[in-house]
N, C-alpha and C positions, 0 to 999 in steps of 0.2 A: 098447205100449212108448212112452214118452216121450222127445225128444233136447230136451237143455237147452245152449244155448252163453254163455258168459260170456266177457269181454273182462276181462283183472287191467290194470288203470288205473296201480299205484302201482309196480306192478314188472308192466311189459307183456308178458300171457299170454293164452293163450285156450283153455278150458278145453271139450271135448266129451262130455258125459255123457248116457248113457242107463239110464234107470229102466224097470223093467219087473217089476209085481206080480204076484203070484200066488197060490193059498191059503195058501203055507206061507213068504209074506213079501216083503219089497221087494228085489230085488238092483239094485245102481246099479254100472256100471263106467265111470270119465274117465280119461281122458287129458289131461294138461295140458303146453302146450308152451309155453316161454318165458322169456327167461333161467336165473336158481337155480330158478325154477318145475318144470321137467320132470320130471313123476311121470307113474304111472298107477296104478290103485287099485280093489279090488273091495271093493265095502261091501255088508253083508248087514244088515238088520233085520226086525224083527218084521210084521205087518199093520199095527198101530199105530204102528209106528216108532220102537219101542226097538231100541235097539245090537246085534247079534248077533258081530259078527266085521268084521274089516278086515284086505286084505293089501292094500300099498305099497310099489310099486319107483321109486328115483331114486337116479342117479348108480351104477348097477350093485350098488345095495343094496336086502334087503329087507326086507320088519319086517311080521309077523302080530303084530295083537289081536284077543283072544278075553276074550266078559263071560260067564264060566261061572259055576254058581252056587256053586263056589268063590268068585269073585273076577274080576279084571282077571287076564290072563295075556299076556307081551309076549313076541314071540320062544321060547316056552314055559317061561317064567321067572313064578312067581306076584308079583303087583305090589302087595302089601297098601299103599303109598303110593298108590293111584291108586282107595280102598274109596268114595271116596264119590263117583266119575263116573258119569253116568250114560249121557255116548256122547263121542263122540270130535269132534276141533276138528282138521282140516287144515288148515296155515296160509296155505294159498296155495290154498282151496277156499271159493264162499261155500254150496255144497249145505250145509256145514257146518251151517249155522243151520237150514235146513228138521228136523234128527233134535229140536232139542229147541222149536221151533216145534209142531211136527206132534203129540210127544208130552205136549207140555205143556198143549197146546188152549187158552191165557188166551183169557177174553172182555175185552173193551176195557176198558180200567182196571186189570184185575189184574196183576201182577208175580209173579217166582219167581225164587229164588238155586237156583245148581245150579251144580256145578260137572263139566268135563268132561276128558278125556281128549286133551291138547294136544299135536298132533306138528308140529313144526317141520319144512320142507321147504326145503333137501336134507338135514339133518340126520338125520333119522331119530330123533330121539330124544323121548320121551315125561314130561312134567309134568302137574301139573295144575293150570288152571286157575279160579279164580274169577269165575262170569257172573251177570249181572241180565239178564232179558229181560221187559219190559214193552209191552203192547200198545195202543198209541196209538191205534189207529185199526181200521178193519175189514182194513187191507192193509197196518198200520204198525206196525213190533217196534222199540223203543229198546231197543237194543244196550249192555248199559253193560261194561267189564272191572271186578272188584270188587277187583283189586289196580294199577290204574293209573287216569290220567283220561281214558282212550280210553271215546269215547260215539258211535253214530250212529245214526240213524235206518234202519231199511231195510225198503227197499218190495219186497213178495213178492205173489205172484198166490194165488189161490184154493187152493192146493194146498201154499202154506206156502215155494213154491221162490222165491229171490232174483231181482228185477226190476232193484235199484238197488241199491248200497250204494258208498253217497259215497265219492269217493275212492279204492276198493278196485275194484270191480266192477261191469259193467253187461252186463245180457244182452243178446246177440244177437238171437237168438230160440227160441222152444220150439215141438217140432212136435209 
């Protein structure tokens, strides 16, 4: 098992997640406490680290996502507006970025549009977004949003997890 801490910089949080693989997938469960921040959250993915499921409570509210091979299903409601995510974006999480880091694998110079599965926190509520993630360096993902001009660079360690990401987040440490 992995414990990852991040510090939220722009809206002051600090976020304690632990990852812990095993043959039949990645389960990660944080807790994030801090201001509109305070969630907690159980993410399930594949070995590879496609999307499997996500339940999230904040503010004495909950909200299950499931990527079945129906579709997205939210609160178990089918989501045919949400057909072409391929994992999910917590807004006040930067793990966020490791699901389609990890499954996307770019080598240095390649880019990929994807778009994902966007929950605003305390809101609870689900859109979706449009992403570019482009890999600059051996430990550097330019961040781009494809419907606004938010861009960042952000430095991740060996394993695809957030080191830095300007402005937003910066890790504590990982054990």
């Amino acid at each position: 098992m992995v414990e990852v801490v991040w510090t939220g910089l722009e809206d002051p949080s600090r976020e304690v997640c632990s990852i812990e693989s095993g043959p039949q997938g990645v389960v990660i469960a944080s807790r994030i406490q801090g201001g509109d921040s305070d969630c907690s959250y159980r993410l399930q993915v594949t070995v590879d680290w496609t999307f499997e499921s996500l339940e999230i409570q904040s503010n004495g509210r909950d909200l299950d996502l499931r990527l079945t091979e129906r579709g997205w299903v939210v609160d178990g409601t089918q989501r045919p507006d949400l057909k072409d995510a391929h994992e999910v974006d917590i807004s006040v999480s930067p793990l966020s970025n490791t699901l389609p880091i990890r499954r996307l694998d770019l080598a240095v110079g390649e880019s990929a549009d994807i778009t994902t599965a966007y929950i605003r926190v305390p809101e609870l509520d689900v859109t979706t977004d449009p992403q570019r993630y482009t890999r600059t360096d051996e430990n550097v993902y330019l961040y781009e949003s494809r419907d606004s001009d938010f861009r960042r660079s952000v430095l991740v360690d060996s394993e695809g997890l957030v080191i830095e990401y300007p402005g937003l987040f910066q890790r504590e440490r990982r054990n």
